[in-house]
N, C-alpha and C positions, 0 to 999 in steps of 0.2 A: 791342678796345673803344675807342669814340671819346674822345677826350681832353678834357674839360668845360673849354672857354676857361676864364681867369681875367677878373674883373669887368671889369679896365679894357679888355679884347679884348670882350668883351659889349658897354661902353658906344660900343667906338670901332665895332663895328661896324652898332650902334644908330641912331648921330649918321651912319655915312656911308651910310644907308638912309634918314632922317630931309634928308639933304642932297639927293641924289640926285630925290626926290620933290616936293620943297619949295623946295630951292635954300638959300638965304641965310638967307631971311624964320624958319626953323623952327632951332632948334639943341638940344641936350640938353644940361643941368647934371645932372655926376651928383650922387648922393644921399650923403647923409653914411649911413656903414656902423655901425651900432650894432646891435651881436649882441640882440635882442630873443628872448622866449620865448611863447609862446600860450596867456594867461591870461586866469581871469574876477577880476573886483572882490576877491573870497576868496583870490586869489592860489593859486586849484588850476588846475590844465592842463587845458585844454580837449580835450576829444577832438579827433582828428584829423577824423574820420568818426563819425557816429550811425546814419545810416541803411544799412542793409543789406537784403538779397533777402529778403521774405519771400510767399514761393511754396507755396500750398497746393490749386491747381486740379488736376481730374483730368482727363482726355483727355474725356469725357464731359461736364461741363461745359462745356469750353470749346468743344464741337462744338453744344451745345441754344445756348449764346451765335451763336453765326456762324449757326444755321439760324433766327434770327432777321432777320439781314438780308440772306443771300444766299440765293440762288435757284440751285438742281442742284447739282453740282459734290459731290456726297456724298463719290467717293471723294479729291478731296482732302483736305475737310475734315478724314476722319478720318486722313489720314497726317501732316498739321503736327500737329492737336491733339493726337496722339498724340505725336508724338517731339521736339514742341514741349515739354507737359507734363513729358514724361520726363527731356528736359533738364534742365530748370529745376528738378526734383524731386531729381535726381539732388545737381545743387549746395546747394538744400538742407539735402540728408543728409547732406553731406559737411560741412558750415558747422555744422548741428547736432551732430553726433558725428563730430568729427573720430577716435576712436581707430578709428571701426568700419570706416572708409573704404581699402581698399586702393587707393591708385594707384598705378596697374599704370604700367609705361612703355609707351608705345607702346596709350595709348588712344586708342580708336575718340571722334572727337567726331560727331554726327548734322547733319553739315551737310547741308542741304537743295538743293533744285535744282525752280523748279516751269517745267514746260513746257506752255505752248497758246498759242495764237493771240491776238492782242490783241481787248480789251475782255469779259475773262471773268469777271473777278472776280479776276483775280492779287494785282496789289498794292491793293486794298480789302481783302481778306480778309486778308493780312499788317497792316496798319492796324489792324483792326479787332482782331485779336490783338495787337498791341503797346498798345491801348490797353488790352484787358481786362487783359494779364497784368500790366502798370501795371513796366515794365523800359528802361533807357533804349533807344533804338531811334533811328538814324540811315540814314536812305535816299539812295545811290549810283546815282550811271548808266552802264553799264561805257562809254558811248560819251565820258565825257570822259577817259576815260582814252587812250581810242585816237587824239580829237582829239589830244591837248597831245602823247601820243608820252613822256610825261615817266614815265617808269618805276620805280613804285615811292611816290614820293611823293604822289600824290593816294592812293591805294589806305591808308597809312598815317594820311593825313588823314581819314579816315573812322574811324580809332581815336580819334582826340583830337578828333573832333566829338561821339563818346561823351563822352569824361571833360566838353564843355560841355555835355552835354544833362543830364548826371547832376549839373550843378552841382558840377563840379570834385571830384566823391567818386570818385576813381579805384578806390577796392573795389567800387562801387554798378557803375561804367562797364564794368567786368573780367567782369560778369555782364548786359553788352547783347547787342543784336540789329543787325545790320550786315545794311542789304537791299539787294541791288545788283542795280539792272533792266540788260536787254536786254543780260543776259550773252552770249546769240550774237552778237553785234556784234563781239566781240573774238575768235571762232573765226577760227583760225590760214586764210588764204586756200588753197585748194587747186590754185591756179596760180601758187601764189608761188615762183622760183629766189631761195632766198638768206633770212638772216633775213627776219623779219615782227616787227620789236623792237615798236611799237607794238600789235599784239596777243596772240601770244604772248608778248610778253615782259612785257606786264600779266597774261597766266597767271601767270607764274613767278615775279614779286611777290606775287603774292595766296599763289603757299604755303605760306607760313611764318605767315603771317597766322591763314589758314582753320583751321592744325592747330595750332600756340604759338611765339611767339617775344614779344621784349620790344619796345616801343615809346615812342621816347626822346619824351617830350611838348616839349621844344624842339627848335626846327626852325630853321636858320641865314634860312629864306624867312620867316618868320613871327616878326614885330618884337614882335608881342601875350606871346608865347613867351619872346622875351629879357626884359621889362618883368618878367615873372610869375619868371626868373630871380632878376634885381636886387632884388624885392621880397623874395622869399624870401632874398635874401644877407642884405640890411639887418636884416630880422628875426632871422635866428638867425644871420648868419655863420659861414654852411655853405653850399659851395656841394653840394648835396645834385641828385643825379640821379633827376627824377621819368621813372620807366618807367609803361605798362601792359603787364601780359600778357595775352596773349590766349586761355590755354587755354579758359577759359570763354564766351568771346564767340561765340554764334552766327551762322553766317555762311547767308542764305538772297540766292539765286541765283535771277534767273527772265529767260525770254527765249519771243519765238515760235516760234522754231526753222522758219521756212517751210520749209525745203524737206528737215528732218529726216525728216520722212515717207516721202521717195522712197527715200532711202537703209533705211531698215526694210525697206521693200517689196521692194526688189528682195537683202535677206539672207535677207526670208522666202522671196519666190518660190524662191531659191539652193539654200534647205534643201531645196525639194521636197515642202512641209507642206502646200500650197495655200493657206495664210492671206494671201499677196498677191494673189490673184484675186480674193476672198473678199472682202477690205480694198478691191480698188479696185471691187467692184460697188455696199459700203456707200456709196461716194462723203464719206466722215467722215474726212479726215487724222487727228481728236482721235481715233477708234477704235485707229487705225496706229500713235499715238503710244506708247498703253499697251502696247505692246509693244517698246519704247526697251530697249536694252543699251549698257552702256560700249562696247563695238565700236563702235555705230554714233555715241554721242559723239566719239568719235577718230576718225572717218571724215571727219565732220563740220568739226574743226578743231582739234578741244581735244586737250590733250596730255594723256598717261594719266596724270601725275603729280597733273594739276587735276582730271582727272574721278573717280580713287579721295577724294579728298576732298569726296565730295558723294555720299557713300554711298544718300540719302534724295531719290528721284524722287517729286512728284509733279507726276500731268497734268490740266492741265484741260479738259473739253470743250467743245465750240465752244457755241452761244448759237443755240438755233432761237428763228422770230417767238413760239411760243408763250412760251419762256420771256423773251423781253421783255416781253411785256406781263406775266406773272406779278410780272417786278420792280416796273414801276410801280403794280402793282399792291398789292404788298405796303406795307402804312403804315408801315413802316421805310426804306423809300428816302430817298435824300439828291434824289434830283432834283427829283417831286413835292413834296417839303419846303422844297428851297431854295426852287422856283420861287415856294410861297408866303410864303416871307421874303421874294421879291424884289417881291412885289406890296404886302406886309403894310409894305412901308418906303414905300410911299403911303399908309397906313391902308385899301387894299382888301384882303379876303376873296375868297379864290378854290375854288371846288370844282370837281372835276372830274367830268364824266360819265364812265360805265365804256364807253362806244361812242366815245368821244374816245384812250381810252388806247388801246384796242382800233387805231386809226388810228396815232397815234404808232409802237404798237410794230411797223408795220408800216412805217412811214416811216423807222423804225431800222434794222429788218433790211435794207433796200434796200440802207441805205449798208455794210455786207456790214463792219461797224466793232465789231460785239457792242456791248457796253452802254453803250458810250462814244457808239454812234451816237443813243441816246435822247436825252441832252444835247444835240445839236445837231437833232433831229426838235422837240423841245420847245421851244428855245427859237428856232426857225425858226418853228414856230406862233403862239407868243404875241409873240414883238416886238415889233409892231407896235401891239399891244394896250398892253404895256408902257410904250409909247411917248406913246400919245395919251389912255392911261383919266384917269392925274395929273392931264391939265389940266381933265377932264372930274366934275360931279359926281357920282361913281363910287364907291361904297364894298363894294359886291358885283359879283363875276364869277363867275357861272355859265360853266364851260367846256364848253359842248356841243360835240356835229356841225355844228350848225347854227349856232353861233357861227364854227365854224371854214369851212365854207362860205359863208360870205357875212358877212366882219367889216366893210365897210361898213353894211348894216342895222342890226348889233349895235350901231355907236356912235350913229344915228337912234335907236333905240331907247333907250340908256342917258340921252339928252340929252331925252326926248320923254315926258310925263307917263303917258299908256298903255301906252306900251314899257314906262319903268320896273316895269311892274305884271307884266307877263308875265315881264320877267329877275328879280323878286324871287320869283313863284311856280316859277319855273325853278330858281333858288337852294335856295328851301326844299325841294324835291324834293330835288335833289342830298346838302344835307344831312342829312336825313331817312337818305335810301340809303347816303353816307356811315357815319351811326352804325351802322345796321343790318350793314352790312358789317365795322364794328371789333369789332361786338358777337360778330357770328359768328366772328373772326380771332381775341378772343380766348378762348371758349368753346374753339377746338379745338387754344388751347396753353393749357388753363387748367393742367393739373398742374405743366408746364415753367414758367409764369410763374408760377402760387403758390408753388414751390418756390424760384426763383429767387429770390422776393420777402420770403418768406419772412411768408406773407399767405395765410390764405384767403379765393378769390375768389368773391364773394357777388353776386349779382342784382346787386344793389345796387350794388355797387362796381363791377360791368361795364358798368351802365348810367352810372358816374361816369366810369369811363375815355373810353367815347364819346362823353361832353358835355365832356369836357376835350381830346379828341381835336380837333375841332369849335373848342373854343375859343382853344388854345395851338397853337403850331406847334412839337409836341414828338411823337418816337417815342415807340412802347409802353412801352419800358422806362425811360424817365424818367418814361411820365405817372405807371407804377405807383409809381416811386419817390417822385413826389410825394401821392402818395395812401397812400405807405405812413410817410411823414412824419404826414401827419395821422391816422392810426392812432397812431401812437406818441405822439403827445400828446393823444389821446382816451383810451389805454391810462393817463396821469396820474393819469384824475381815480381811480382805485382807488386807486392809492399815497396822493392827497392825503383820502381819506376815512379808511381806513388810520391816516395819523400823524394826521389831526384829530378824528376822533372813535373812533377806534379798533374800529373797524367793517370785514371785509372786503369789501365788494361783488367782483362779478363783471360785467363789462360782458359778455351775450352781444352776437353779431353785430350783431341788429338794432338794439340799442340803439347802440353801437360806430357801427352806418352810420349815425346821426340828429346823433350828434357829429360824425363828420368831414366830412356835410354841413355841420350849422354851422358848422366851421372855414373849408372850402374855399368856401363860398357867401355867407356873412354875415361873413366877417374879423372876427370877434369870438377876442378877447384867452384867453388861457387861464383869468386871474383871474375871467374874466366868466362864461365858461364850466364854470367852478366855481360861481359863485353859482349859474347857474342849474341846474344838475344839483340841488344842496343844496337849494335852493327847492322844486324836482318834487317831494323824498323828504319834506321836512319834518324834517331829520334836526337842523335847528339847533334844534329847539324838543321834540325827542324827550325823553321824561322821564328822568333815572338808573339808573332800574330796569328799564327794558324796553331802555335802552343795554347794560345790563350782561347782559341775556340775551341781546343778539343778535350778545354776542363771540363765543359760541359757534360761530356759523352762517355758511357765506361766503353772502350775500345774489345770489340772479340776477337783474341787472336787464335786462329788455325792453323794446322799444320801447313795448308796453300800458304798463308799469307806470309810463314815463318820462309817458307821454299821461296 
């Protein structure tokens, strides 16, 4: 075990890192050392840590979450949500009931391995889980590993980027997610005589990592590291060794593995199965892939000791033109979304035509880039626009074909009193088809997003999502969230009749949707919003006697009865 300097080795090596970088101008006083303890005003100890894992998704949830904003890719989805959940569920139980917990030595942890081609949805849908499961989560590139050659020490540095994304709660950090792309990058060269320390030997760093070892959070490179030392001596005068361990830390692994495929082929053809004749008529490597084995990883480059620690494959499949256009099509996309943040920061409105995307996702697949190539089809289209609408007085863009064919006419027209009138009926079009089209997207996840929402979704409220859709530049499941805020303080005015006159009412639906239109349409105050419910019923001028019979009764109020 390494030997923890003493302070004045700490500060001298502080000040000749402090010198070095600085020179003269910079120098270090050390700190006067007074053994301090971590207390509030009551002079009781503070905890160390508050916040701990609390994990209660099931693989099922968190697969209806992700087919909200990704498009195919099913059988991935269900292998992270599954042993993603399981994970996290696993810890949990064991946090909860610690006597019930056998650990075994020599546990299986489910680290992951996802493989396909770039621009499929890899690291988005890793994202997109590390946001729901709400766990700290740091992302790695295995290619600076193999640049610097420096072995061992980046790879570690991605544990103590946990403990700062977790706000320094090393128990919270213990139970992250470490996502390191274009893991084939570091696959061992298969014409190398002699070591390969820079790639293989970033394998055999990673695995102590991947399956448990301890990690000393000071690092002699890392000046931030000795300071957070010296603090901690001054306080308690202790020089105390902060570790993480990493049994718990997830470790997910993804790469496009190009030429992975060849080597499959030619084990299957080997076996005599026929599935490599088969595989190269589909002309689909992503088909090829799903039939990946440790063998043909170790063939590839990885040494068997890195690839048994990555027990959890999954593949993704490649990205036809249809399923581009499906993404931008879906009102969860960040593209379409951004690109109208990126207009909306002029104070223009942008819609798009569905024969415009229909083009893009064609201009995408060209560049042969999957999803990634949308980003640059899209914003090849509109730059120009970007460019010159600002200086223009411009506050709607309609995105057609015919915008897009001929963007000279387009700004003749936006600047030209008759033009303006055909791109504002152009606009309204758009946005009309727009709602029509949210309405429909969410009619046919209505039970997944009631549930999620935990909301039933009424006419009413569907037709509010696509006027909110239309007028925020927010995905589905914020607009609902925000609609389900106003719900919740529509749902008030019961409790406030309740304690003020002691009376139950019942808001159904309709009455329910007349309120949180009021709230979301007219910004009217809660208090006001009370008068006027109370007003409708007459209940402030109601006599004693007919109050006192109607405790009896929970009262249903409707939209009629509100009218």
């Amino acid at each position: 075990m390494e030997k923890i300097p003493d302070p004045k080795q700490i500060e001298k090596d502080i000040s000749d890192f402090l010198t070095k970088k600085y020179g003269g101008a910079v120098r270090m006083i050390a700190p006067v050392v007074v053994p301090q303890t971590d207390s509030n005003m009551d002079g009781e100890k503070t905890p160390q840590f508050e916040k701990r894992i609390d994990f209660d998704l099931t693989p099922e949830e968190l697969i209806n979450h992700l087919d909200q904003y990704i498009v195919k890719q099913d059988r991935a989805k269900e292998i992270l949500s599954t042993k993603i959940c399981t994970h996290f569920n696993r810890i949990q139980r064991a946090a909860d009931s610690p006597e019930t917990v056998n650990d075994m030595v020599g546990s299986i942890k489910n680290n992951v391995l996802m493989i396909g081609p770039t621009g499929v949805g890899k690291t988005y849908m890793l994202k997109l889980i590390a946001q729901k499961i709400g766990v700290p989560f740091v992302k790695g590139d295995a290619t600076k590993f193999s640049e610097t050659g420096y072995v061992g020490g980046d790879v570690e540095d991605l544990v103590r980027d946990l403990v700062r994304e977790a706000d320094d709660n090393i128990e919270l950090a213990q139970c992250g997610i470490i996502y390191i792309d274009e893991i084939d990058k570091i696959a061992g060269s298969r014409n190398l005589i002699g070591a390969d320390v820079s790639r293989t030997g970033v394998q055999r760093a990673l695995l102590k990592p991947m399956e448990e070892t301890e990690v000393d959070l000071k690092v002699p490179h890392d000046p931030v590291s000795m300071f957070q030392e010296l603090e901690q001596f001054r306080k308690t005068g202790n020089r105390e060794k902060r570790v993480v361990n990493t049994k718990n830390i997830l470790f997910i692994m993804s790469g496009a593995f190009s030429e992975l495929n060849e080597i499959i082929e030619k084990r299957l053809t080997k076996q005599g199965i026929g599935f490599g004749a088969r595989l190269k008529e589909a002309g689909d490597p992503s088909k090829t892939l799903l039939h990946v084995k440790s063998e043909d990883l170790i063939k590839y480059g990885f040494e068997s000791e890195f690839v048994g620690r990555l027990p959890v494959r999954a593949v993704f499949e490649r990205l036809t033109e249809a399923d581009l256009y499906e993404i931008l099509k879906n009102p969860n996309n960040p593209i379409t979304l951004g690109k109208k943040l990126d207009f909306a920061a002029y104070d223009i409105d942008v819609k798009f035509e569905d024969r415009t995307l229909s083009t893009l996702a064609h201009n995408a697949f060209n560049e042969n880039t999957g999803a990634r190539g949308l980003v640059s089809a899209v914003e090849n289209a509109l730059l120009s626009f970007e460019r010159r609408l600002p200086s223009l007085d411009v506050q709607r863009f309609p995105v057609t074909q015919a915008v897009l064919d001929h963007p000279e006419q387009f700004t003749e027209q936006a600047v030209a009193e008759p033009g303006k009138d055909r791109l504002n009926q152009d606009f309204d079009r758009l946005a009309r088809e727009e709602r029509e089209y949210i309405k429909m997207y969410i009619r046919s996840n209505r039970d997944r997003l009631a549930a999620r929402h935990n909301l039933t979704l009424t006419d009413s409220r569907i037709n509010m999502a696509a006027t909110f859709y239309s007028k925020y530049i927010l995905d589905i499941d914020r607009i609902f969230t925000k609609i389900k805020g106003y719900y919740d303080e529509a749902m008030k005015i019961e409790r406030v009749f309740l304690k003020n006159h002691d009376i139950n009412i019942v808001l159904e639906n309709d009455a329910a949707d007349m309120i949180i239109e009021s709230l979301a349409y007219e910004s009217i105050t809660q208090d006001e919003l009370q008068k006027r419910v109370g007003d409708d019923f007459g209940f402030f001028t109601i006599s004693s006697s007919l109050t006192r019979d109607l405790k009896r009764y929970a009262i249903f109020v409707s939209h009629e009865t509100m009218d």
